[in-house]
Backbone as JSON Lines, residues from 0, in Angstrom:
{"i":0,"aa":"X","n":[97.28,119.05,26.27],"ca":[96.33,118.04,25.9],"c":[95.75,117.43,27.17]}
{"i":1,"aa":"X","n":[94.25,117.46,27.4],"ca":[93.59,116.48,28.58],"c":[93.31,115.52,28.19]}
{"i":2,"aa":"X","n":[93.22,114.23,28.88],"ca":[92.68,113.23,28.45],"c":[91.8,112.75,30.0]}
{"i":3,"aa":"X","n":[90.97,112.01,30.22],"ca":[90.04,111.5,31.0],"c":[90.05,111.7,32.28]}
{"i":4,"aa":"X","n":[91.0,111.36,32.95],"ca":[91.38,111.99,34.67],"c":[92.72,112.25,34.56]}
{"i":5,"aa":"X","n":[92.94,112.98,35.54],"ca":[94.5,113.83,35.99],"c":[94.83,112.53,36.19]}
{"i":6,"aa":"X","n":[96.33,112.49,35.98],"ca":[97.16,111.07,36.31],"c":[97.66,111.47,37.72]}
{"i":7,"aa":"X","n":[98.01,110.52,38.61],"ca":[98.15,110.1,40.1],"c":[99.9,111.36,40.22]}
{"i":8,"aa":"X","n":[100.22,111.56,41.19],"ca":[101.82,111.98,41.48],"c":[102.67,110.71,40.8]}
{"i":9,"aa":"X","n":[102.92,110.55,39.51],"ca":[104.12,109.51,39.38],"c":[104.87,109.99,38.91]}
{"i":10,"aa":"X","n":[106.12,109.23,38.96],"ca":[107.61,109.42,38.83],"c":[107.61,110.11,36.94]}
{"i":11,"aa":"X","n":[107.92,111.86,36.99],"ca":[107.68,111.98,35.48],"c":[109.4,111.27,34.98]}
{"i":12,"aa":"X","n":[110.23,110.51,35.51],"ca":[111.82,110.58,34.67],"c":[111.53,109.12,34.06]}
{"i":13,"aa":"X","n":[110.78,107.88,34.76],"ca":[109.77,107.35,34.08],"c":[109.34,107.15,33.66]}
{"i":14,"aa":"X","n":[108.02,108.35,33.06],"ca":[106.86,108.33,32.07],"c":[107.44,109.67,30.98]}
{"i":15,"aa":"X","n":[108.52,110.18,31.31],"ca":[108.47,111.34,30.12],"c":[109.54,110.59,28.82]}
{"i":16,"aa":"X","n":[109.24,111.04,27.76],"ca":[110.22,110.6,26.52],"c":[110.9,111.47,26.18]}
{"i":17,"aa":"X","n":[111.88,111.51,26.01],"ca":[113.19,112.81,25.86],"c":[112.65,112.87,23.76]}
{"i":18,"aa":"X","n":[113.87,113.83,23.57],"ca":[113.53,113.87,21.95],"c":[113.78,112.78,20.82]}
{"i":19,"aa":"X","n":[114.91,112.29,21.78],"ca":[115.6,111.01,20.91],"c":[114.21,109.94,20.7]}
{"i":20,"aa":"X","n":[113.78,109.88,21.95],"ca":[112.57,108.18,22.32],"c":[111.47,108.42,21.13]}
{"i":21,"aa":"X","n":[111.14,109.86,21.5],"ca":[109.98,110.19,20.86],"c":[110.44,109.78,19.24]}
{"i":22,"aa":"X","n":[111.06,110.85,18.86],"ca":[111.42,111.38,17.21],"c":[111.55,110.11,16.22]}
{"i":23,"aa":"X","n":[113.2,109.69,17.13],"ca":[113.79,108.25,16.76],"c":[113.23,107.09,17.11]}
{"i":24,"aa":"X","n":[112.59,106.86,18.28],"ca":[112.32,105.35,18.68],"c":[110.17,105.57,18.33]}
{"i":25,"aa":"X","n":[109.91,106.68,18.67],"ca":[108.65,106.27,17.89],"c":[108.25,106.42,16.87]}
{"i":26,"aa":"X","n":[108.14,107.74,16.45],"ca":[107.98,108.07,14.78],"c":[108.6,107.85,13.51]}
{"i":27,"aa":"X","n":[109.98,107.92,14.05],"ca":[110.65,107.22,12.49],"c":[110.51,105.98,12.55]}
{"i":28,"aa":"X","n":[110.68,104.92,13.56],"ca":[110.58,103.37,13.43],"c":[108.93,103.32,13.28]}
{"i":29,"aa":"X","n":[108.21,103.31,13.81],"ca":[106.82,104.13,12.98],"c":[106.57,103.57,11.79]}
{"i":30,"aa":"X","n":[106.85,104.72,11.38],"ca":[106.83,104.76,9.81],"c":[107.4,104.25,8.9]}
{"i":31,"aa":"X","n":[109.07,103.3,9.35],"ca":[109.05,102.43,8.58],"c":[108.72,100.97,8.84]}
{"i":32,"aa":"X","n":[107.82,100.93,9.56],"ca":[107.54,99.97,9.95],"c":[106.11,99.91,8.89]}
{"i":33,"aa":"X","n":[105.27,101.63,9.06],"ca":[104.48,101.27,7.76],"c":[104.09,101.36,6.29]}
{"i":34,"aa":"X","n":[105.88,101.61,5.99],"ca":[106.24,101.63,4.97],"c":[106.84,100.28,4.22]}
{"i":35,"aa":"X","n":[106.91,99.22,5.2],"ca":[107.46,97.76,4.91],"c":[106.28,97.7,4.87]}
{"i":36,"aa":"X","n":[104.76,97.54,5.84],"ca":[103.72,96.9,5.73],"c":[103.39,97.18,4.07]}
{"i":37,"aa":"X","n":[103.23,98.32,3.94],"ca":[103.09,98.75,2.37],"c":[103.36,97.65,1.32]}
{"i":38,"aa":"X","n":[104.82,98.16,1.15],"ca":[105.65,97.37,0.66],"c":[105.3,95.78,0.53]}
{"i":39,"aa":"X","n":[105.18,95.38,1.55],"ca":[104.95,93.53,1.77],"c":[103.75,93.29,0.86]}
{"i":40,"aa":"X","n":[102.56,93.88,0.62],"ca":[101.41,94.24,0.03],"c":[101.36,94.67,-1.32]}
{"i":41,"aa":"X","n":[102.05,94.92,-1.25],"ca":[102.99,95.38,-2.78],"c":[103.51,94.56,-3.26]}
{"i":42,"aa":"X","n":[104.56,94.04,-2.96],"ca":[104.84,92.7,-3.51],"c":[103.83,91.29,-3.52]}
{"i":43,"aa":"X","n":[102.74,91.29,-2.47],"ca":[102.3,90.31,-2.92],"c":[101.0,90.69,-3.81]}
{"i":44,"aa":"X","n":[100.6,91.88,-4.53],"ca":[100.2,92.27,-5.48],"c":[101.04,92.35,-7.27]}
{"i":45,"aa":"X","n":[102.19,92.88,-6.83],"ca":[102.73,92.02,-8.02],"c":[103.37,90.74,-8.05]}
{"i":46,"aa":"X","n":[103.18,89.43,-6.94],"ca":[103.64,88.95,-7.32],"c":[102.17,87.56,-7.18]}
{"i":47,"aa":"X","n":[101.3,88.62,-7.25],"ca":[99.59,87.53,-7.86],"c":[99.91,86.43,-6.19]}
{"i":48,"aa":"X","n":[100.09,87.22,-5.09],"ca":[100.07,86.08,-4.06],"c":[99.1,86.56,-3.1]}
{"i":49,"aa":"X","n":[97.59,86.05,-3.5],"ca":[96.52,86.39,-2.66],"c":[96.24,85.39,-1.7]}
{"i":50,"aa":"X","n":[96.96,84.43,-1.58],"ca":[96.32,83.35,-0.86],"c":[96.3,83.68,0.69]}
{"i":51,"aa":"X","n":[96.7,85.0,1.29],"ca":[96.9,85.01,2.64],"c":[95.71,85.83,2.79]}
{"i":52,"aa":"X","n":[95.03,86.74,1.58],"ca":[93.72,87.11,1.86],"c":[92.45,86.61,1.58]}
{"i":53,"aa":"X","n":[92.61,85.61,1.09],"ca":[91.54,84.29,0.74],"c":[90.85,84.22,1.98]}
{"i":54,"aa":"X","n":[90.33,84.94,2.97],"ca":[89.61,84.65,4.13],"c":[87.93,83.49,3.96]}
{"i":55,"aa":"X","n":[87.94,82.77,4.47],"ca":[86.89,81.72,4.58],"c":[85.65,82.58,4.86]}
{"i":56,"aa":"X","n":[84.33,82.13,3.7],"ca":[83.36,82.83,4.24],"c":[83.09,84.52,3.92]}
{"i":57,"aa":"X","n":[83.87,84.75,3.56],"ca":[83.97,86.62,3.77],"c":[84.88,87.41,2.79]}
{"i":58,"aa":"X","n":[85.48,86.15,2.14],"ca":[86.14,87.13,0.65],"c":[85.87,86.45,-0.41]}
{"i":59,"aa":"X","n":[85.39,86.54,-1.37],"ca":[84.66,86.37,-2.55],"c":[85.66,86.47,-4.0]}
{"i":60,"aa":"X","n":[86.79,87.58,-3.52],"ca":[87.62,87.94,-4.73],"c":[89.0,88.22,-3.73]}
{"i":61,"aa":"X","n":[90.13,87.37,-3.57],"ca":[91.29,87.6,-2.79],"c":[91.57,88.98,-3.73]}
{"i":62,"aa":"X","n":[92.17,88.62,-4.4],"ca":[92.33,90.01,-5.16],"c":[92.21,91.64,-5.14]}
{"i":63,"aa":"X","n":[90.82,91.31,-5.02],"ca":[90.01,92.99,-4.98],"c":[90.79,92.83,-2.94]}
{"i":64,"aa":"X","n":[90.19,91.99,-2.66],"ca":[90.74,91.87,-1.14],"c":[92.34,92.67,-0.82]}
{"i":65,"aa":"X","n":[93.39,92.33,-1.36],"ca":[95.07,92.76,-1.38],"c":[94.78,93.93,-1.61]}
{"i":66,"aa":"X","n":[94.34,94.13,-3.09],"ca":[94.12,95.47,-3.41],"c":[93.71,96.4,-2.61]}
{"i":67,"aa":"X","n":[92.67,96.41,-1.85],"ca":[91.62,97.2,-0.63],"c":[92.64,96.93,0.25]}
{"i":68,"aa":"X","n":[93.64,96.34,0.98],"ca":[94.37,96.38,2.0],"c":[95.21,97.35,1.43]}
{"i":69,"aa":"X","n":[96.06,97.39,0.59],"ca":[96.94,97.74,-0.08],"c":[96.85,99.69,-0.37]}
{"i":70,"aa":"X","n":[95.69,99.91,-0.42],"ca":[95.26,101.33,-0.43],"c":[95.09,101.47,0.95]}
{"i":71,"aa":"X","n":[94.52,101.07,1.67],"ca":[94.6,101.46,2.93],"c":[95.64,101.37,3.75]}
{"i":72,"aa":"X","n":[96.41,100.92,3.68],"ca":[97.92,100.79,4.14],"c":[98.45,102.54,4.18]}
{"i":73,"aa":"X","n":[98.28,102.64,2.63],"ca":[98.76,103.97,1.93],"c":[98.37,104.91,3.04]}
{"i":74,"aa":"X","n":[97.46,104.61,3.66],"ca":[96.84,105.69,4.44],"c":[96.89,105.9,6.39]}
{"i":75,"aa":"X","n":[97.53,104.63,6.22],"ca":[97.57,104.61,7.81],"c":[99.09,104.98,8.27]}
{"i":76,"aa":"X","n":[98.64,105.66,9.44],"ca":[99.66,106.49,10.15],"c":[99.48,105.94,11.68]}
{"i":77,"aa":"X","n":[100.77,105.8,12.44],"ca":[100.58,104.51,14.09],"c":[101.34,105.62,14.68]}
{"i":78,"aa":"X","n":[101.9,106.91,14.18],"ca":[102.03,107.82,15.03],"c":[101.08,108.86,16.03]}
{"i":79,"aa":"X","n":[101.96,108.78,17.14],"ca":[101.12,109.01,18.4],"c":[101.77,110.41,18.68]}
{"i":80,"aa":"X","n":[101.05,111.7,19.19],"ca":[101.36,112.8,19.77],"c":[102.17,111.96,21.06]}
{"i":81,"aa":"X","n":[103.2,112.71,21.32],"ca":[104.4,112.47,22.61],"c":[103.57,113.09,23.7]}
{"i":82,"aa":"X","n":[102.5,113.64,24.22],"ca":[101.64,113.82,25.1],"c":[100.97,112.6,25.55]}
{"i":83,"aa":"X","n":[100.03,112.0,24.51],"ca":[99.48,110.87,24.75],"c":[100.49,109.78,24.8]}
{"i":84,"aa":"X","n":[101.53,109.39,24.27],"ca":[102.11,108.47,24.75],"c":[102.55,108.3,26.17]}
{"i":85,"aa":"X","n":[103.09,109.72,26.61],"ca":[103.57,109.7,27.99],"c":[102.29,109.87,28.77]}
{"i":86,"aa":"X","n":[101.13,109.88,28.44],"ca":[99.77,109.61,29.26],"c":[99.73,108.28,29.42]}
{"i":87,"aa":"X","n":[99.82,107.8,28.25],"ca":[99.29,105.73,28.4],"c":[101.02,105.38,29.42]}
{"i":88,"aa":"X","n":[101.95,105.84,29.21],"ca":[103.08,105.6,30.1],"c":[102.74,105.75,31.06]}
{"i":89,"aa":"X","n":[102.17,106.76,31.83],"ca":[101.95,107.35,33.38],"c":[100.87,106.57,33.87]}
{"i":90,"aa":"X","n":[99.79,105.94,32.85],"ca":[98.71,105.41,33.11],"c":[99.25,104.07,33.82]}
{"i":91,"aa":"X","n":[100.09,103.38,33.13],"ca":[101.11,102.01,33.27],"c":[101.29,102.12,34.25]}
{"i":92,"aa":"X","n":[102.28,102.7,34.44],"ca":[102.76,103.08,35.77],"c":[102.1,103.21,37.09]}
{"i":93,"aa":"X","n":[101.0,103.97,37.13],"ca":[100.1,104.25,38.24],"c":[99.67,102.86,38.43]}
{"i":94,"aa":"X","n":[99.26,101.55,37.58],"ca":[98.51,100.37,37.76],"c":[99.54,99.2,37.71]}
{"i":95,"aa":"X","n":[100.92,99.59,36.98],"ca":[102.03,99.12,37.92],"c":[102.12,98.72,39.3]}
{"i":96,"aa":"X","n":[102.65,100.51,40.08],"ca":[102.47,100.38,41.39],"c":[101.79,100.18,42.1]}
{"i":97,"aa":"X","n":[100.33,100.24,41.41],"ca":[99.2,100.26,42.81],"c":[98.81,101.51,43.05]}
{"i":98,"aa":"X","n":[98.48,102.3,42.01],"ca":[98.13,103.29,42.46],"c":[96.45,103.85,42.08]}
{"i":99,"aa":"X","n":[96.4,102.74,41.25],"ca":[95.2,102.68,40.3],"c":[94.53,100.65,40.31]}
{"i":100,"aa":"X","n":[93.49,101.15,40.59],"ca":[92.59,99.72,41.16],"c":[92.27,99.08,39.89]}
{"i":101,"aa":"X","n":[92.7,97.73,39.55],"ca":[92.09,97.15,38.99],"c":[91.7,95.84,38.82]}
{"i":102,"aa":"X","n":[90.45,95.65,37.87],"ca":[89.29,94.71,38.25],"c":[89.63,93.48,36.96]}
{"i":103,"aa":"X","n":[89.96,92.16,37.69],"ca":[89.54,90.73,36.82],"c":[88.32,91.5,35.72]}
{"i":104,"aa":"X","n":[88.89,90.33,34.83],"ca":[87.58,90.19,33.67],"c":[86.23,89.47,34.63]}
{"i":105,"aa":"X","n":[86.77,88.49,35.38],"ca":[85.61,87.85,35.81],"c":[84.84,89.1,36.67]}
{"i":106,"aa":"X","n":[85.35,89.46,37.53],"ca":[84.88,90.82,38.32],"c":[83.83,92.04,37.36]}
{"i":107,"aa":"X","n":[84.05,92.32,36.45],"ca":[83.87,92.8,35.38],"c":[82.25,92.56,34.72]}
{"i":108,"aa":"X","n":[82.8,90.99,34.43],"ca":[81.96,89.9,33.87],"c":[80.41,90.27,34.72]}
{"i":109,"aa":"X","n":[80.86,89.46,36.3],"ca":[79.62,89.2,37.28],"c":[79.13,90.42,37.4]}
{"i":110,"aa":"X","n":[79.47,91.81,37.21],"ca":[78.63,93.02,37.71],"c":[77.97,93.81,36.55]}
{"i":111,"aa":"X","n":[78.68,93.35,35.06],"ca":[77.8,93.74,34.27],"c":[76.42,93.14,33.46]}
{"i":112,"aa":"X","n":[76.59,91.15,34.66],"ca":[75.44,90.52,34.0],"c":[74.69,91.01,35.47]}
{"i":113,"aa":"X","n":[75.04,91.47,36.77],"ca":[74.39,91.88,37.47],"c":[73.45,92.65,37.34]}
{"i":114,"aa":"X","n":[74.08,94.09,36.67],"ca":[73.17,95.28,35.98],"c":[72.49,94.92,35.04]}
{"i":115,"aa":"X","n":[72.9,93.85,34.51],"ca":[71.93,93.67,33.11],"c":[70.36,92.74,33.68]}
{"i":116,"aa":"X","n":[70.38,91.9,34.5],"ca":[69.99,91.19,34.8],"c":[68.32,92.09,35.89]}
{"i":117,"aa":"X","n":[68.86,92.72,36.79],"ca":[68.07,93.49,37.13],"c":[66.66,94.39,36.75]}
């Protein structure tokens, strides 16, 4: 798998996840993590408790609201290929040590009202 630039020489004992990290500590806790979210949604569908989706302005029917969370739940998956995780790890790492430059929001800020401004 590539992703955007080659990562710097860092330490792979570090950034790699053995089978246990991956399997056990990401994907099964994972998934029941979004199998409670489910669940929580679930119960407050049968138990008529919309008041946490009552959003001001922007929900009209809490109800239909739970409900529409509640299917979509069904559908979401927070598992990550063990490639890309140990990419965003190595990425850490490199801007950890200093190996990778990075810029304030304000820095950020002043050069993109710079370009805009021009």
């Amino acid at each position: 798998m590539t992703f955007s630039k080659p990562v710097l020489a860092t330490d792979k004992k570090k950034t790699t996840l053995n089978w246990w990290e991956y399997w056990i500590g990401h994907c099964w806790m994972t998934g029941w993590q979004s199998i409670r979210g489910a669940f929580r949604i679930w119960a407050d569908l049968m138990g008529s408790n919309y008041k946490d989706y009552a959003l001001p302005r922007t929900v009209e029917d809490p109800e239909a609201e739970c409900i529409s969370w509640f299917w979509g739940t069904l559908g979401e998956d927070e598992v990550y290929p063990k490639e890309f995780l140990e990419y965003l790890m190595e990425m850490a790492e490199d801007v950890r040590t200093g190996k990778e430059k990075t810029c304030s929001l304000d820095e950020v800020m002043k050069e993109l009202k710079e370009e805009t401004n021009e």
